[in-house]
C-alpha positions as a Markdown table, in Angstrom:
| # | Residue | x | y | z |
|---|---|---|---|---|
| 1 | Unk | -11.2 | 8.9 | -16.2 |
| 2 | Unk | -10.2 | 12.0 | -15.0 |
| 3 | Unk | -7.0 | 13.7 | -15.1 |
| 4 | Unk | -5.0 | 14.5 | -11.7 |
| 5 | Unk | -1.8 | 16.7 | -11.2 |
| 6 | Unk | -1.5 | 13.7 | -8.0 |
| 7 | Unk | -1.4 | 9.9 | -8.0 |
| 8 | Unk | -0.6 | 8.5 | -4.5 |
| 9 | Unk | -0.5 | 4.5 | -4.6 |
| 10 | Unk | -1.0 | 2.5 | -2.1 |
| 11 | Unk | 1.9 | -0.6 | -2.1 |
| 12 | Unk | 0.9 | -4.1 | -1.2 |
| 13 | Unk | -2.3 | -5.2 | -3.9 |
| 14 | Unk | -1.7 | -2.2 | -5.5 |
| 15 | Unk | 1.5 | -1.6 | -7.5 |
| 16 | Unk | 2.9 | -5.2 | -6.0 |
| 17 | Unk | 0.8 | -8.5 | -5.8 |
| 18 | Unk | 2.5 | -9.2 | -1.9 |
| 19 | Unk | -0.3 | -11.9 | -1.2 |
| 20 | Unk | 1.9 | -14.9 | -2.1 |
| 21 | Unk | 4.9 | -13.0 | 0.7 |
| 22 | Unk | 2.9 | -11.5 | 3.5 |
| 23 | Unk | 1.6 | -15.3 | 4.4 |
| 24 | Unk | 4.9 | -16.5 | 5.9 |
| 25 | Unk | 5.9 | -13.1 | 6.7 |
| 26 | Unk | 2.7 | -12.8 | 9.4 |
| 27 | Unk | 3.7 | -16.4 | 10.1 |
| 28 | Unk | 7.1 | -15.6 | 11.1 |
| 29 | Unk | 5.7 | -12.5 | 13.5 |
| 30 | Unk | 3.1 | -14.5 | 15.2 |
| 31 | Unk | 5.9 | -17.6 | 15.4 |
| 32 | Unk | 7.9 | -15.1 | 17.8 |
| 33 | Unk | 5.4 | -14.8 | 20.2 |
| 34 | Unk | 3.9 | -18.0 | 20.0 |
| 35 | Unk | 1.3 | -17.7 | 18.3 |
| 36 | Unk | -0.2 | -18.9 | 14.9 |
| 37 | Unk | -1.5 | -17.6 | 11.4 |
| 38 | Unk | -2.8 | -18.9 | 8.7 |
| 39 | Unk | -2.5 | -17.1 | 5.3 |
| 40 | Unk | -6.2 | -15.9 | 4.7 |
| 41 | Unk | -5.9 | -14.2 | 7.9 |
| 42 | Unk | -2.6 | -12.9 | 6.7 |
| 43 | Unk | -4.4 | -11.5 | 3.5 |
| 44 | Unk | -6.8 | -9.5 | 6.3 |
| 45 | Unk | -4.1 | -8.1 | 8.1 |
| 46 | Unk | -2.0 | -6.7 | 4.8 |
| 47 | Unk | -4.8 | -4.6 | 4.9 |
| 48 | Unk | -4.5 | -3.1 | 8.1 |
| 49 | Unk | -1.7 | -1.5 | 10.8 |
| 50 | Unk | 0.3 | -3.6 | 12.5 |
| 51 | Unk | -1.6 | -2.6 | 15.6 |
| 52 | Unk | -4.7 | -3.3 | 14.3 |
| 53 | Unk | -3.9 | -6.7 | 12.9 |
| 54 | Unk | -2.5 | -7.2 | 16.8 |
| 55 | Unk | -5.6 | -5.9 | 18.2 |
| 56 | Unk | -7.5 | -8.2 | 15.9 |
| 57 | Unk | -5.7 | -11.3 | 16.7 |
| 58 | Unk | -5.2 | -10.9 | 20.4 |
| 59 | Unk | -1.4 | -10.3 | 20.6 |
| 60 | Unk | -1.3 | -9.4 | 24.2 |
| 61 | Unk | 0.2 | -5.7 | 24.6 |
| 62 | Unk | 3.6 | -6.8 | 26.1 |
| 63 | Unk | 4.5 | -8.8 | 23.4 |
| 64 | Unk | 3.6 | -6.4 | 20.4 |
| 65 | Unk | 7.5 | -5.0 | 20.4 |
| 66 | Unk | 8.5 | -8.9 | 19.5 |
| 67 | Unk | 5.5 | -9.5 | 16.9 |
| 68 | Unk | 6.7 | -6.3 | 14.9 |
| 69 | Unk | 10.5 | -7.1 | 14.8 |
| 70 | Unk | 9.9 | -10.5 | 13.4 |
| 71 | Unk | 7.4 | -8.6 | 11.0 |
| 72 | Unk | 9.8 | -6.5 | 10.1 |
| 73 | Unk | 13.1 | -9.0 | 10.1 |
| 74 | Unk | 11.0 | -11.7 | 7.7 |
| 75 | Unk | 10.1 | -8.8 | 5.5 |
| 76 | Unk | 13.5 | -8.3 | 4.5 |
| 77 | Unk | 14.3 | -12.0 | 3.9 |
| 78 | Unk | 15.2 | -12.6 | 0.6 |
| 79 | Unk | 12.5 | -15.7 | 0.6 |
| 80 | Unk | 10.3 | -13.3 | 1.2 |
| 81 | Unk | 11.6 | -10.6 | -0.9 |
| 82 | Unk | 11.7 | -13.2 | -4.2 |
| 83 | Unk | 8.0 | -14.1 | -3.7 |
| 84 | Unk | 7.2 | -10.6 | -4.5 |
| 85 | Unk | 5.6 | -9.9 | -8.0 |
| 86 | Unk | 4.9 | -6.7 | -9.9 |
| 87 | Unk | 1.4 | -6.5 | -11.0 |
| 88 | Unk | 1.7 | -6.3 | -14.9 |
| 89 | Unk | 0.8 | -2.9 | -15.7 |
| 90 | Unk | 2.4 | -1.2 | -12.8 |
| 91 | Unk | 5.4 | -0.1 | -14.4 |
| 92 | Unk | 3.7 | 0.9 | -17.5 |
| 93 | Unk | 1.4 | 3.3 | -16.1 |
| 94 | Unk | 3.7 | 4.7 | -13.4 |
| 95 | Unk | 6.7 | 5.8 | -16.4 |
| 96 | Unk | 3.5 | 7.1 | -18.5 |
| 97 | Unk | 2.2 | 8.8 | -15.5 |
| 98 | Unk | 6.0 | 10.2 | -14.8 |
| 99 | Unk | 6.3 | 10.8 | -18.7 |
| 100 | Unk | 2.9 | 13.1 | -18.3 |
| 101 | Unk | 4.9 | 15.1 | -15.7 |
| 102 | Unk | 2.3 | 14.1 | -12.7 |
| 103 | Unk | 3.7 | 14.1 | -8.8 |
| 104 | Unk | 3.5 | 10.0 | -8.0 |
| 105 | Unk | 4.0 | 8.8 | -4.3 |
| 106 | Unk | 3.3 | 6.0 | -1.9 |
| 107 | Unk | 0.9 | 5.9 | 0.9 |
| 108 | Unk | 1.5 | 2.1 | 2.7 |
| 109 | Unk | 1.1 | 0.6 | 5.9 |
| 110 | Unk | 4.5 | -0.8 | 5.0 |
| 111 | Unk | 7.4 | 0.3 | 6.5 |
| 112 | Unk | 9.3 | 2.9 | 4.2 |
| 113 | Unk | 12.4 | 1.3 | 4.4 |
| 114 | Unk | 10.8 | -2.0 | 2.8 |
| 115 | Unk | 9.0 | 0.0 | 0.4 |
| 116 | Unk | 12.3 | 1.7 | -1.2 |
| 117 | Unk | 13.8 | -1.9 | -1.0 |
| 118 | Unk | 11.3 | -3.3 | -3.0 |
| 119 | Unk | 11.4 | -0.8 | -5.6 |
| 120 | Unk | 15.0 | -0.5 | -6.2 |
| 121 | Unk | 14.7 | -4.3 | -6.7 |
| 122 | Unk | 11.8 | -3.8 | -9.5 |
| 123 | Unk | 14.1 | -0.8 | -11.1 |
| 124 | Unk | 11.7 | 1.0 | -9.8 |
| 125 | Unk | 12.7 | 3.6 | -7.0 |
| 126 | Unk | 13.1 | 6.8 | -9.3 |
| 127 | Unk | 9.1 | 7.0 | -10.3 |
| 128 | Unk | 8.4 | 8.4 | -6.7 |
| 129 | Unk | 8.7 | 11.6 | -5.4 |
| 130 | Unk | 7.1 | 10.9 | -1.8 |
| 131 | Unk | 7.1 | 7.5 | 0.3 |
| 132 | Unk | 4.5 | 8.0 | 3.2 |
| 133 | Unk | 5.4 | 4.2 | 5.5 |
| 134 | Unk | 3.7 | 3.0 | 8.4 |
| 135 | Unk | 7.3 | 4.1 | 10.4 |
| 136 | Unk | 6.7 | 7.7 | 9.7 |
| 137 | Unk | 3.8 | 8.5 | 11.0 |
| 138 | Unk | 1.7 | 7.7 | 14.3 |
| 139 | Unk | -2.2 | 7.0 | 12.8 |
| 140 | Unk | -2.0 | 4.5 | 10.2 |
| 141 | Unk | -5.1 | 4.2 | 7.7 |
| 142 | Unk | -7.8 | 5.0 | 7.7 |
| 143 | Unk | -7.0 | 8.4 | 9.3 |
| 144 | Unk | -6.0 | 10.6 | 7.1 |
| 145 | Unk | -2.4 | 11.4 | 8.4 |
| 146 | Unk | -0.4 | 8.9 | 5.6 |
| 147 | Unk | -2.0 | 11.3 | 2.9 |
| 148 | Unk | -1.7 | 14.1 | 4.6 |
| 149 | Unk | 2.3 | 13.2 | 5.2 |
| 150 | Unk | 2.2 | 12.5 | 1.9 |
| 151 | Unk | 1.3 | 15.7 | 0.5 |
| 152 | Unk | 3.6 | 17.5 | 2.8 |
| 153 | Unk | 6.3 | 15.9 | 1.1 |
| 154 | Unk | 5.2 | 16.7 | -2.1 |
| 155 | Unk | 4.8 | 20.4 | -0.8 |
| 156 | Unk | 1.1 | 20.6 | -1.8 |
| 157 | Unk | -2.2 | 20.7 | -0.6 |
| 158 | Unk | -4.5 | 17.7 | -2.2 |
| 159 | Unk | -6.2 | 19.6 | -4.3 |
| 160 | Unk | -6.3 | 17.6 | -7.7 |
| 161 | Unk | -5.1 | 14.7 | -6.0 |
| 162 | Unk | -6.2 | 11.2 | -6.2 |
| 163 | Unk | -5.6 | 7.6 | -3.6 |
| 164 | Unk | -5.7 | 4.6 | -5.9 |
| 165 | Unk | -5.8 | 1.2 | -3.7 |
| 166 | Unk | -7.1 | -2.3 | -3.4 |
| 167 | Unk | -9.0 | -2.2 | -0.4 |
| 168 | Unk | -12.4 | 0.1 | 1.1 |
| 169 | Unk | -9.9 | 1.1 | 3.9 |
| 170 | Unk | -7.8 | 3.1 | 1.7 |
| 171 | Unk | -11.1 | 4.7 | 0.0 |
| 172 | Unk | -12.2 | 5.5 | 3.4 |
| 173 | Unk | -8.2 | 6.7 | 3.8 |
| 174 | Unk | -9.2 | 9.6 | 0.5 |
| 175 | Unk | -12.4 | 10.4 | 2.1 |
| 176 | Unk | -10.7 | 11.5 | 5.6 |
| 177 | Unk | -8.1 | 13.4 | 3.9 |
| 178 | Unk | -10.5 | 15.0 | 1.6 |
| 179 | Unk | -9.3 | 13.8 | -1.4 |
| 180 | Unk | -10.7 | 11.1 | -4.6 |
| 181 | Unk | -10.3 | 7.9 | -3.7 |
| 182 | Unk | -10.1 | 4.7 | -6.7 |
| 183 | Unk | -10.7 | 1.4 | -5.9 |
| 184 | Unk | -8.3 | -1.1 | -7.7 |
| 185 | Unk | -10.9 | -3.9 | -7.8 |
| 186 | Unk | -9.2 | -6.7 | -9.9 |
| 187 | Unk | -11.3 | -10.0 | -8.8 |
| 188 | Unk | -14.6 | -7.8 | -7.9 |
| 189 | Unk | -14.4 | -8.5 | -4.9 |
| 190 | Unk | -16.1 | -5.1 | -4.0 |
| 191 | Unk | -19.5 | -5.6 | -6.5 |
| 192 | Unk | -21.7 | -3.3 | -4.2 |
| 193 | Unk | -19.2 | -0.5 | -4.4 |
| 194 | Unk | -20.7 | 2.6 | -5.6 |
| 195 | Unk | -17.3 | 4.5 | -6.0 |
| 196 | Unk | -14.9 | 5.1 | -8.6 |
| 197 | Unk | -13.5 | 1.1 | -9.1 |
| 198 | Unk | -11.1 | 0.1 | -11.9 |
| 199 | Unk | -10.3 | -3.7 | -12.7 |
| 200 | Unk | -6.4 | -2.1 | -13.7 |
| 201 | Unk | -4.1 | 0.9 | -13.0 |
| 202 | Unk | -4.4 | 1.5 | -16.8 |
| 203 | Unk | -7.8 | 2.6 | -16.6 |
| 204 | Unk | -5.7 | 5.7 | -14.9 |
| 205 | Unk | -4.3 | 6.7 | -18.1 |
| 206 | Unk | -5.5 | 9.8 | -20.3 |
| 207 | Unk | -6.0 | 8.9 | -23.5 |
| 208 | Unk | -3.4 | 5.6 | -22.9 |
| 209 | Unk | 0.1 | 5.1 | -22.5 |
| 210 | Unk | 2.9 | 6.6 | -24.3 |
């Protein structure tokens, strides 16, 4: 695997296993404008924007403001919040990653705030330099601006940078910010892929952990 001075993560089926959460969380938003969801669709839209995930479910425009607050208010609830899981080797290869002395951030379609919450409840929130959330910038993925906001934080330029994520979106996220992408593919789910794919983060280590 090749050695980067960069490692930008994305958040939800990445460094968190969110699946079990985002199902009554989507259930909640659609709830507030009358609307339903079932949780495989709720596994589609974690991998999108929450305008896309509107757009693809045919929330009607004046009623996207209520769909994202009760997005955003069940997010935060501590049923929610306790249905969160750590992935197992997260931590382990973000403190050897940190130990190596490497720039580590977060590119999400989650909202930053959410993000930090998460982390600080994982013991978590001091591996991260940058935190790139879907409230900070205007074109979620797979435009290129999370990266790029991303690596405007960081105060660099890309080069020897890598996105690692769990969905094609986020590879295609890399590609328009002109930087490696690696495909967290944990069930091979993604067989026909003919990019860099792990089965786990650890695969991102250099010679293992320390």
């Amino acid at each position: 695997m090749k050695n980067y001075d960069t490692y930008l993560f994305d958040f939800d089926g990445t460094l968190f296993d969110t699946a079990k959460s985002l199902g009554p969380v989507f259930r909640v938003g659609f709830q507030a404008i009358g609307m339903d969801c079932k949780d495989e669709d709720a596994l589609t839209y974690m991998h999108m924007s929450l305008q896309e995930a509107a757009k693809l479910a045919g929330v009607p425009d004046e009623r996207f403001v209520d769909f994202v607050m009760g997005i955003l208010k069940a997010l935060d609830d501590e049923s929610s919040l306790k249905m969160i899981e750590i992935f197992p080797e997260s931590e382990e290869v973000v403190r050897a990653l940190a130990k190596q002395g490497k720039n580590i951030g977060i590119v999400s379609g989650n909202g930053s705030s959410h993000i930090r919450l998460v982390l600080s409840r994982f013991g978590m929130d001091d591996f991260f330099t940058a935190i790139s959330g879907s409230d900070e910038y205007k074109n979620g993925k797979p435009s290129a601006e999370p990266i790029l906001l991303a690596l405007s934080k960081l105060g660099i330029s890309g080069e020897n940078a890598v996105y690692v994520g769990d969905s094609l979106q986020d590879i295609k996220c890399a590609e328009n910010a002109k930087i490696d992408g690696i495909l967290v593919d944990r069930k091979n789910e993604h067989p026909d892929f003919e990019g860099t794919k792990i089965e786990s983060l650890r695969s991102l280590l250099i010679g293992g952990c320390e």
